[in-house]
SEFIDO-922061 format. One record per residue: x, z, y of N, C-alpha, C in turn. Coordinates in steps of 0.02 Angstrom, whole numbers, always signed. Atoms other than C-alpha are relative to their C-alpha. Example, Ala and Ser with C-alpha at 12.3 -4.5 7.8 and 13.67 -1.06 7.14 Angstrom:
2
   n.c1   n.c3   n.c2  ca.c1  ca.c3  ca.c2   c.c1   c.c3   c.c2
    +45     +0    -59   +615   +390   -225    +45     +0    +60
    -42     -3    -59   +684   +357    -53    -39    +37    +55
END
This chain:
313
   n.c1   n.c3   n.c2  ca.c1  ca.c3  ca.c2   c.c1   c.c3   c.c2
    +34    +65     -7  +4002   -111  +1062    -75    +12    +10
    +64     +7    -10  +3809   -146  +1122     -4    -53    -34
    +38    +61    +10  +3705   -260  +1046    -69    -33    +30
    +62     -7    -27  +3582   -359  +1125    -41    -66    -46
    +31    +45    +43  +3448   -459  +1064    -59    -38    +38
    +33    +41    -53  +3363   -598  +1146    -51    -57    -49
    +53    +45    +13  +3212   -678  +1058    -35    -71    +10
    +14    +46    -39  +3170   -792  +1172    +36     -9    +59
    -69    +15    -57  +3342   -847  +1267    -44    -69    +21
    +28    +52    -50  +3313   -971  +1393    +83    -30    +27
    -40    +35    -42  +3435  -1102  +1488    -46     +7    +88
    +45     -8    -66  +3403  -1032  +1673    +35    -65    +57
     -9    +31    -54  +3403  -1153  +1808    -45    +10    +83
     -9    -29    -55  +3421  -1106  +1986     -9    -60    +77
     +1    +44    -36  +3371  -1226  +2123     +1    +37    +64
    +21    -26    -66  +3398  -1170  +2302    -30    -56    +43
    +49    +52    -47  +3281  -1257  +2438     +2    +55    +70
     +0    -22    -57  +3280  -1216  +2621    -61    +24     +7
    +67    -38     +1  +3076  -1180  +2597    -25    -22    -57
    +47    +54    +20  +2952  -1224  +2485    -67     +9    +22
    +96    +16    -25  +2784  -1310  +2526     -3    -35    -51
    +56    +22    +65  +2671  -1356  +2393     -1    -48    +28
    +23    +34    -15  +2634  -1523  +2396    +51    -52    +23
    -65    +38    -41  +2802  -1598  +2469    +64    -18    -45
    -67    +17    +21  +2969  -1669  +2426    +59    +51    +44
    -42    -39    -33  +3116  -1558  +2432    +89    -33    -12
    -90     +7     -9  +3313  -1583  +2469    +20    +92    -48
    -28    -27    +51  +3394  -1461  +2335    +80    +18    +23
    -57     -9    -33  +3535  -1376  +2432    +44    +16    -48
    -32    -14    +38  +3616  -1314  +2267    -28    +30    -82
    +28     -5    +68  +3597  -1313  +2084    +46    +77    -44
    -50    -51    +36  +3661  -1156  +1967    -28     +1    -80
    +30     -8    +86  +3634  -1158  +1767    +48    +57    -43
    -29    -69    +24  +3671  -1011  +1660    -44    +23    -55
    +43    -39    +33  +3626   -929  +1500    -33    +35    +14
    +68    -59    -33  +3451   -837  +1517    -26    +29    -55
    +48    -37    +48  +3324   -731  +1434    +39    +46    +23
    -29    -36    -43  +3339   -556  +1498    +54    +49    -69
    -77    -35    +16  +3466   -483  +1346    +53    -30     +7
    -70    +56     -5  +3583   -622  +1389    +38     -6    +63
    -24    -19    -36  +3579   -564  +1556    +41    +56     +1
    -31    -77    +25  +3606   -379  +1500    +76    -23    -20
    -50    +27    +24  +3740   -455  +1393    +57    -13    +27
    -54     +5    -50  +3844   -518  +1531    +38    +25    +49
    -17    -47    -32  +3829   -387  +1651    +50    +66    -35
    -51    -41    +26  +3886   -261  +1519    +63    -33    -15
    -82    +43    +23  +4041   -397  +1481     +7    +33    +76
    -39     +3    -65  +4072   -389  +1666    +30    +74    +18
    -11    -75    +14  +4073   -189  +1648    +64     +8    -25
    -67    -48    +46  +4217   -171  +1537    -23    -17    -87
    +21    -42    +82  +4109   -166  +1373    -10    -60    -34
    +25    +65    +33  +4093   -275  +1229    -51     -2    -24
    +72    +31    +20  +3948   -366  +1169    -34    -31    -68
    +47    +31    +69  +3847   -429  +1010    -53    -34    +29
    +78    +56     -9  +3719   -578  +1052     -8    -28    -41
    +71    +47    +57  +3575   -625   +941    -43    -16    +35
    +48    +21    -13  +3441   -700   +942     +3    -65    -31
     +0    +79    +35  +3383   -895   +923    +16    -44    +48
    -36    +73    -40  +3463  -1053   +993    -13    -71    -28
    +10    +74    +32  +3403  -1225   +949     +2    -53    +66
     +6    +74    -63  +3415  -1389  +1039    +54    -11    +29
    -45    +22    -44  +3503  -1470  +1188    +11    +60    +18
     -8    -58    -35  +3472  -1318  +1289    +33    +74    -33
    -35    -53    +40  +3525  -1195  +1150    +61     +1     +5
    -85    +21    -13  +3687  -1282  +1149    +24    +14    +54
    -30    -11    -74  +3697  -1277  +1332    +24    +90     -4
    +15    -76    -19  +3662  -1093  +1309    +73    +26    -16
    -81    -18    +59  +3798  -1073  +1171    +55    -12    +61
    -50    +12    -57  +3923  -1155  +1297    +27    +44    +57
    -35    -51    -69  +3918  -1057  +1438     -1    +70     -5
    -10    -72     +0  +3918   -900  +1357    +84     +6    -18
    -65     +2    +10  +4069   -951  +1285    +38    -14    +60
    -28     -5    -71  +4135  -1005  +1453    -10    +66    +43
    +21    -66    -42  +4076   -850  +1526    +71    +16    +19
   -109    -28    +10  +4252   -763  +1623     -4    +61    -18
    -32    -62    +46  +4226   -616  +1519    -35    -17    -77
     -1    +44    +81  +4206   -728  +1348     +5    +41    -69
    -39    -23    +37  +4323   -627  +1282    -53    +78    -32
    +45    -64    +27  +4195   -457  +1262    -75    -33    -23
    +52    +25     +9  +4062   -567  +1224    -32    -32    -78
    +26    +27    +59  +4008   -605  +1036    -44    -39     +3
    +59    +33     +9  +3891   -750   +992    -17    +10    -72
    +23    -16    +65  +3785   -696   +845    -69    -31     +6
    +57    +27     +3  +3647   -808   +883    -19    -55    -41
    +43    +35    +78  +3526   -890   +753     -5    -62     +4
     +5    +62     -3  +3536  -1076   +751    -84    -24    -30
    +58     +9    +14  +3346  -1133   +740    -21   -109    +16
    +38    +75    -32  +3248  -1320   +751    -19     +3    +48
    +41    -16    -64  +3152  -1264   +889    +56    -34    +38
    -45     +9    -55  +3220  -1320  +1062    +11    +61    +31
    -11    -52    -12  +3272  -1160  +1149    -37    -28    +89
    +33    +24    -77  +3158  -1163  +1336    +30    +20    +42
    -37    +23    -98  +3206  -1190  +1522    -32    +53    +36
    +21    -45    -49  +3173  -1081  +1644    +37    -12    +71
    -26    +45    -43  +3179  -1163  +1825     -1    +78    +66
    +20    -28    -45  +3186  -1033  +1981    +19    -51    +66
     +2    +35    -69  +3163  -1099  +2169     -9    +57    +50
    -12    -46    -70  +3248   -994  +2306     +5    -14    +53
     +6    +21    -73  +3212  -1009  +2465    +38    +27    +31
    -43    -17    -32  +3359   -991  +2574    -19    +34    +63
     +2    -26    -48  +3263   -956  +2732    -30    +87    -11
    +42    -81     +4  +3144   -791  +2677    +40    +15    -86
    -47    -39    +47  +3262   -759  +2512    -53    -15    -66
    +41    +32    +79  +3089   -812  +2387    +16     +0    -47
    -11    +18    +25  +3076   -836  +2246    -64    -24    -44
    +30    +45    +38  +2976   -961  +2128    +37     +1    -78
    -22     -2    +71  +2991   -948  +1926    -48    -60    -38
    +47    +37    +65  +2924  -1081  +1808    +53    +19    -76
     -8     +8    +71  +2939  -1039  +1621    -23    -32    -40
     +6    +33    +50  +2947  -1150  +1486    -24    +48    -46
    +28    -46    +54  +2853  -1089  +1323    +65    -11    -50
    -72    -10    +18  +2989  -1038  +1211    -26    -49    -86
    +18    +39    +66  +3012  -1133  +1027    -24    +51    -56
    +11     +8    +54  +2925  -1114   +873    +53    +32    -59
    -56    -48    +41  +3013   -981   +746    -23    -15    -59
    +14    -11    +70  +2991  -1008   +553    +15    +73    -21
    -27    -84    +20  +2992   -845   +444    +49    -18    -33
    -50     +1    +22  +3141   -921   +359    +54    +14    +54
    -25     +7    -62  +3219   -935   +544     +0    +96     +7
     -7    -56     -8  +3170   -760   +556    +21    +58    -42
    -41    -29    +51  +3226   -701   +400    +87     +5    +18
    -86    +25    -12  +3399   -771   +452    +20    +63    +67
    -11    -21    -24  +3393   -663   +597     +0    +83    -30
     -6    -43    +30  +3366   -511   +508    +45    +24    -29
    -83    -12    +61  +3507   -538   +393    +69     +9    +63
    -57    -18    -49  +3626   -566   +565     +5    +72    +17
    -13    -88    -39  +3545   -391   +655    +30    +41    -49
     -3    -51    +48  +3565   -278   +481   +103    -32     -9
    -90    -16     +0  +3759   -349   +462    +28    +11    +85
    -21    -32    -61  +3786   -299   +648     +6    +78    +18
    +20    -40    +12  +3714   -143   +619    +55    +36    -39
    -35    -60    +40  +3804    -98   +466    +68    -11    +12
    -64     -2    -22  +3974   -156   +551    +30    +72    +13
     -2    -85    -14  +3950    +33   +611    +45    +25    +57
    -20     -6    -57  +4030     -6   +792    -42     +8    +54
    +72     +4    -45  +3862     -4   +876     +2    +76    +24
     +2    -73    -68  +3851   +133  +1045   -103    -10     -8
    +79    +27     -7  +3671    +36  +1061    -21    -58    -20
     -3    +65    +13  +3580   -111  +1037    -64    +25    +42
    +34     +8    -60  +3453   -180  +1183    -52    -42    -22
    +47    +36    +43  +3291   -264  +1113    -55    -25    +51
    +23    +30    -93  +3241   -369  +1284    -48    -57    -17
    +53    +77    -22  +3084   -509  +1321    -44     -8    -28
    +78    +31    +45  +2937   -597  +1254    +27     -8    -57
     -7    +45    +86  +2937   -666  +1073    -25    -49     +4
     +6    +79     +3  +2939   -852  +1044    -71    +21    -72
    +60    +13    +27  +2783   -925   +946    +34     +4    -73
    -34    -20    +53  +2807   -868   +764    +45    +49    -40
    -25    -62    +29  +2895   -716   +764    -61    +63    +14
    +50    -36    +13  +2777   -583   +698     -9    +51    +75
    +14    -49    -70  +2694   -468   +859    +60    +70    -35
    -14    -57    -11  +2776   -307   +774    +76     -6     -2
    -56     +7    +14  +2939   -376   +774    +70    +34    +21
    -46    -50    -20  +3017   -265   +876    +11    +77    -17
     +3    -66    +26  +2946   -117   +800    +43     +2    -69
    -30    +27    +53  +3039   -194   +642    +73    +16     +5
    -48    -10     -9  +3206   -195   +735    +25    +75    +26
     +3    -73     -3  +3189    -21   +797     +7    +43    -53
    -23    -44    +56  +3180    +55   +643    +43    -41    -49
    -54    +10    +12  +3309    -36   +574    +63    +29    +34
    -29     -6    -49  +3410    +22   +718     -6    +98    -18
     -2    -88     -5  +3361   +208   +699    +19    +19    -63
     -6    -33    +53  +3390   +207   +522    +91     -1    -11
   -109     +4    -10  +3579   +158   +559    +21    +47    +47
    -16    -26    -34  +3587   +282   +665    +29    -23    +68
    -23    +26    -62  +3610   +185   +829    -59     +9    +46
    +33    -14    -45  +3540   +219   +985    -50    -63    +25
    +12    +67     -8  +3405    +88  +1047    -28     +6    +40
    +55     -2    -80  +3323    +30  +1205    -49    -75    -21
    +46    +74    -18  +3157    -93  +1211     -3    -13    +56
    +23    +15    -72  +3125   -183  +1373    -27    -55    -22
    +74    +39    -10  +2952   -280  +1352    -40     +8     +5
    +77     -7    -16  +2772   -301  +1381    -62     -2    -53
    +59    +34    +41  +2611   -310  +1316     -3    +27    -87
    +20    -23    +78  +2570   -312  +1114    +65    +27    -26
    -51     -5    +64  +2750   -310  +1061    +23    +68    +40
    -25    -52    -40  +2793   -151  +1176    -51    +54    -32
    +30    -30    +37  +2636    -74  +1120    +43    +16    -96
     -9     -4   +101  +2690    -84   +922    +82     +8     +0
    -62    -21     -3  +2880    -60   +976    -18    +78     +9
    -16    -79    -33  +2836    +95  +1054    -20    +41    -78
    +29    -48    +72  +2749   +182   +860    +67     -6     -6
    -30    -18    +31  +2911   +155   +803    +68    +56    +38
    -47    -31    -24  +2993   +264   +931    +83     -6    +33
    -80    +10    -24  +3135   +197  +1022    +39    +50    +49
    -13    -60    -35  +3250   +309  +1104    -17    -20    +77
     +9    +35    -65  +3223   +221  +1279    -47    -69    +23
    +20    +65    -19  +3099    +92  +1342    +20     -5    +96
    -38    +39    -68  +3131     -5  +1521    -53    -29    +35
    +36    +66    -40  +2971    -72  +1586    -13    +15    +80
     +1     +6    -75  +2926   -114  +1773    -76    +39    +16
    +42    -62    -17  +2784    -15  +1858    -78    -18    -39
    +58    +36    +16  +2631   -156  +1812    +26    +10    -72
    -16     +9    +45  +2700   -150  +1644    -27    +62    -44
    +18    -73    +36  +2679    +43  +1616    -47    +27    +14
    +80    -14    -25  +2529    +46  +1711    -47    -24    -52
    +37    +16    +62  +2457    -75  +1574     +1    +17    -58
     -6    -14    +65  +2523     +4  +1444    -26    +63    -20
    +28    -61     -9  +2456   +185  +1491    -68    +20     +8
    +70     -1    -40  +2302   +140  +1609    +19    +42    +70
    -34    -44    -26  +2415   +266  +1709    +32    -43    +80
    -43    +34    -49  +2454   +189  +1895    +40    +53    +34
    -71    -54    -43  +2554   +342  +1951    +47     +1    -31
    -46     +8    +25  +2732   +313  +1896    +22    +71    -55
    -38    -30    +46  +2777   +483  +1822    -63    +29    -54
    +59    -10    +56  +2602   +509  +1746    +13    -51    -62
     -4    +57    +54  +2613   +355  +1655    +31     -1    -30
    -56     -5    +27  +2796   +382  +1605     +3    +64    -42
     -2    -47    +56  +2765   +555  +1525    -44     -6    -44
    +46    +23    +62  +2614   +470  +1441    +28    -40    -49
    -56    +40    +56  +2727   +342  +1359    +45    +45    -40
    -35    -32    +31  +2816   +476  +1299    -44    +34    -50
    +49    -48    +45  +2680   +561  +1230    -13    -68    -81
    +18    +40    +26  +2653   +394  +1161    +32    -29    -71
    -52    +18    +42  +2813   +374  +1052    +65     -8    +11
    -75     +7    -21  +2962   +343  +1165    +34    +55    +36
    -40    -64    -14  +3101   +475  +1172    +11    +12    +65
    -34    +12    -78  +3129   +424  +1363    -15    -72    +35
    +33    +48    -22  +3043   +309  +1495    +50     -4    +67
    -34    +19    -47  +3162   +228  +1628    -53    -65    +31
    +49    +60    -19  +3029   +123  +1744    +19    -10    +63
    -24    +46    -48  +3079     +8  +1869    -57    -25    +43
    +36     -5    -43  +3007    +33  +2012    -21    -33    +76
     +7    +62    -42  +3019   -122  +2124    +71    +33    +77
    -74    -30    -48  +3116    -75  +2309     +8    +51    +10
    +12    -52    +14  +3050    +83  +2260    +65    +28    -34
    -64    -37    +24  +3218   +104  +2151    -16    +15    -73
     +3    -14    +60  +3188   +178  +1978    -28    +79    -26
    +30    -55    +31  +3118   +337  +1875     +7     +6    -67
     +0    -29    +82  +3169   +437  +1724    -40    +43    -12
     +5    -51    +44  +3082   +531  +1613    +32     -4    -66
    -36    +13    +67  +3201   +583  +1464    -32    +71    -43
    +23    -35    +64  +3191   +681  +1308     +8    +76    +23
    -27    -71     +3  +3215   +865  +1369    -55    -11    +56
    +52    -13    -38  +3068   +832  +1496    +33     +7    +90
    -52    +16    -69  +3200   +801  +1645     +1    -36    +30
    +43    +60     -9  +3137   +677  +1757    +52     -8    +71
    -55    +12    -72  +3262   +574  +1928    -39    -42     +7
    +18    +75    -48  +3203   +455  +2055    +71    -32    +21
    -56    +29    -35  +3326   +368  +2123    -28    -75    +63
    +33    +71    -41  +3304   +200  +2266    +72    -20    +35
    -51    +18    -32  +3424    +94  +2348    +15    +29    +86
    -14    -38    -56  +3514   +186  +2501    -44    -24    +74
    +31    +62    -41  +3440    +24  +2623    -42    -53    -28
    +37    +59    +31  +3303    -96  +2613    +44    -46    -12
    -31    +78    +26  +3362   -269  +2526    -53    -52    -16
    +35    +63     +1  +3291   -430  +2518    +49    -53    -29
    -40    +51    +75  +3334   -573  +2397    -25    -13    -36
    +49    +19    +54  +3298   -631  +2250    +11    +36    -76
     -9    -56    +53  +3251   -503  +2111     -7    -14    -75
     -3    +15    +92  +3259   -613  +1945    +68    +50    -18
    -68    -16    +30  +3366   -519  +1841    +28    +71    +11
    -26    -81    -13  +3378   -346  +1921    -16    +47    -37
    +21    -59    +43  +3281   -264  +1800    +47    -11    -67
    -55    +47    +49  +3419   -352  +1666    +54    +66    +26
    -75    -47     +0  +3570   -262  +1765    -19    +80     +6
    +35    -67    +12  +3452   -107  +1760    +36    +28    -64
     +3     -5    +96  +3452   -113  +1571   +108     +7     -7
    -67     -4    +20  +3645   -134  +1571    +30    +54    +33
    -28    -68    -16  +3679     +7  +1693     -3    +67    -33
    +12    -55    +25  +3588   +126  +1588    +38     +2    -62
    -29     +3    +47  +3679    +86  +1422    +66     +6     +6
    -49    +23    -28  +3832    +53  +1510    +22    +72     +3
     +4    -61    -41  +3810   +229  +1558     +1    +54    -68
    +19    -46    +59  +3764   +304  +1391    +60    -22    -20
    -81    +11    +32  +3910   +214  +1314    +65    +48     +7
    -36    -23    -31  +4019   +302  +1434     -8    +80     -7
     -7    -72    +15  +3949   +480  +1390    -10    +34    +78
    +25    -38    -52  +3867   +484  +1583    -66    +37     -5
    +56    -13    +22  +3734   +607  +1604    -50    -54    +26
    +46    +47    -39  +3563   +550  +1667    -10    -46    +69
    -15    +38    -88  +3587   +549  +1855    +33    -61    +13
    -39    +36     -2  +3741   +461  +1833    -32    -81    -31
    +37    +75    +37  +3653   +309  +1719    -29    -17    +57
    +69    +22    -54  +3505   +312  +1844    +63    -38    +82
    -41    +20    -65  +3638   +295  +1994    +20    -82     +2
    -44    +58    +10  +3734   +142  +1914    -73    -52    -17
    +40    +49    -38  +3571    +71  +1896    -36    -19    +18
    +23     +1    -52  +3500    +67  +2043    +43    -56    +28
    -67    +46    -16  +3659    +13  +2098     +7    -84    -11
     +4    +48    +42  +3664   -136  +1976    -47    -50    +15
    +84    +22    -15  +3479   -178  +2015    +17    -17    +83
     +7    +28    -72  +3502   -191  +2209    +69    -74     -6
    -66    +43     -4  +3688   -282  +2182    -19    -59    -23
    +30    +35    +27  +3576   -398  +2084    -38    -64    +40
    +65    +49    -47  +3439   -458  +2209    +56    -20    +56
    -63    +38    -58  +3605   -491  +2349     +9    -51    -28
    -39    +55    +25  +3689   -602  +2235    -35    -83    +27
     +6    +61     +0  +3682   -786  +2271    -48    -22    -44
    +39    +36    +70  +3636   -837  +2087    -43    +43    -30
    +31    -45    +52  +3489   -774  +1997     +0    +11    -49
    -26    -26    +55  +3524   -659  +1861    +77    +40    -12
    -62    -24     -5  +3698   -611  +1910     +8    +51    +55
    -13    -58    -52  +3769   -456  +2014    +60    -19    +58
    -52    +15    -47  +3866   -447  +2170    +60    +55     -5
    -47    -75     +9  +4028   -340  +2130     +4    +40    +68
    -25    -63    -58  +4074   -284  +2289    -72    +35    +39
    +75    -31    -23  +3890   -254  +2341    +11    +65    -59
     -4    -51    +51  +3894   -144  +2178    +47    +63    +20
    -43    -72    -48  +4053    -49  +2243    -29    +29    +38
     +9    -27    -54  +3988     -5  +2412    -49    +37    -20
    +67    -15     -8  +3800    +27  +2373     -7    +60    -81
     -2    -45    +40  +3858   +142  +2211    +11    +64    +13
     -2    -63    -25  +3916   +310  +2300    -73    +20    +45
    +48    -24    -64  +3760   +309  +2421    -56    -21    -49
    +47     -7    +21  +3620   +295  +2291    -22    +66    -15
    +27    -67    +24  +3532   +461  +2280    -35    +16    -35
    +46    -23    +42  +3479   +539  +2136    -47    +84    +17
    +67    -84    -13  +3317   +669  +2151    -26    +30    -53
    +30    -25    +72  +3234   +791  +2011    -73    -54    +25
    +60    +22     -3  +3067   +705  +2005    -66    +45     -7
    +49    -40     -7  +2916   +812  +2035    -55    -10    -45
    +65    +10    +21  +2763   +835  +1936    -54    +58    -14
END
């Protein structure tokens, strides 16, 4: 089992539009709604994998409910645990606007709700009995933090996580990535601007063996159509990129990133192999129709022809 953990879940909504222009009224060729926040994406993709799932995090409101709903509807339900925290807060929206003709895309985010430390206490008590269930391969510690949960909060779940002996991946930004990273996670996930700010470092594998220097056992950075880059714990470093340019819309690819690589560890693949599936995952991602979801058979095809490289430095 993985666990993932989603802080700040979102109800995503998906508007396609033939263009947009600022300033105008649009015709709305098709609507799509779907649990969001990016471990809820992770979450689904690994259901769709084969693998089962543990979801936490917080859920309050209309939209929480909505959230609740369609995870449970999800058509792989069945690998899918809901272990999420019932809160006052409303749980926030998140609207994207794809443009059908050039593939665009437009994001508005809602600010997420308001956490009490009793609210967050409660979550604590869910992760630590997930934890000591003692079925955990990994657990995935994905997104911003809603207003009220402490900045080091992830560094909190990390070493909870290492002291159970489970493997853990962060994928976020900024303060809480900083103060995740002291506590050493075996894997962080961020995108290139991400590790650039977190280093000062704009050359991808500079920056990525600085993060390491920094605290994390292994830097997987997502590298836009560029494809992806490991550095892991033995100082062993792959590029990888999708076989053909793609165009689309890339909410969510760094999500089936995160689930290829776990997906992958679960499975007892080495590095290459993780890095391959996702790449894979990540391009099958930006095809898809709906944002946040993968295209299987894109995934089939475009999985044998991703090439993995040693990475130079």
């Amino acid at each position: 089992m993985i666990i993932t953990v989603t802080l700040n879940a979102a109800l995503d909504l998906t508007y396609r539009v033939p263009a947009l222009r600022p300033r105008a009224a649009h015709r709305v060729l098709d609507v799509v709604e779907r649990a969001g926040g990016k471990g809820l994406n992770v979450a689904r993709v690994l259901a769709a994998l084969g693998h089962r799932v543990a979801v936490t995090g917080f859920a309050g409101g209309p939209a929480g409910g909505e959230v609740r709903r369609r995870l449970a509807a999800d058509p792989n339900a069945a690998r899918l645990a809901d272990a999420l925290v019932p809160i006052a807060g409303h749980t926030r929206r998140t609207v994207g606007i794809v443009e059908s003709r050039s593939g665009g895309a437009t994001l508005l985010n809602e600010p997420g709700p308001t956490v009490t430390p009793a609210e967050w206490g409660a979550l604590l008590r869910v992760y630590r009995e997930l934890l000591a269930a003692g079925d955990a391969d990994a657990v995935a510690l994905c997104g911003s933090l809603p207003p009220g949960v402490p900045v080091g909060a992830y560094a909190e779940l990390i070493r909870e996580a290492r002291a159970a002996g489970v493997y853990v991946l962060l994928d976020s930004d900024g303060p809480p990535l900083r103060r995740g990273l002291a506590a050493r996670p075996d894997l962080i996930k961020p995108n290139a601007d991400e590790l650039a700010g977190l280093t000062g470092f704009a050359e991808p594998v500079g920056a990525a063996r600085d993060a390491r220097r920094r605290g994390a056992r292994a830097v997987a950075a997502s590298l836009g159509a560029e494809g992806m880059l490991v550095v892991a714990e033995d100082d062993g470093g792959w590029r990888a990129a999708p076989p053909v340019p793609l165009s689309g819309n890339p909410t969510g690819a760094g999500d089936s990133a995160v689930a290829g690589l776990l997906s992958g560890l679960a499975e007892g693949l080495p590095w290459p192999a993780r890095l391959a599936r996702a790449v894979a995952l990540s391009a099958a991602t930006v095809l898809a129709p709906a944002a946040g979801e993968y295209d299987p058979a894109a995934y089939a095809e475009l999985l044998p022809r991703v090439e993995v490289v040693p990475a130079t430095w």
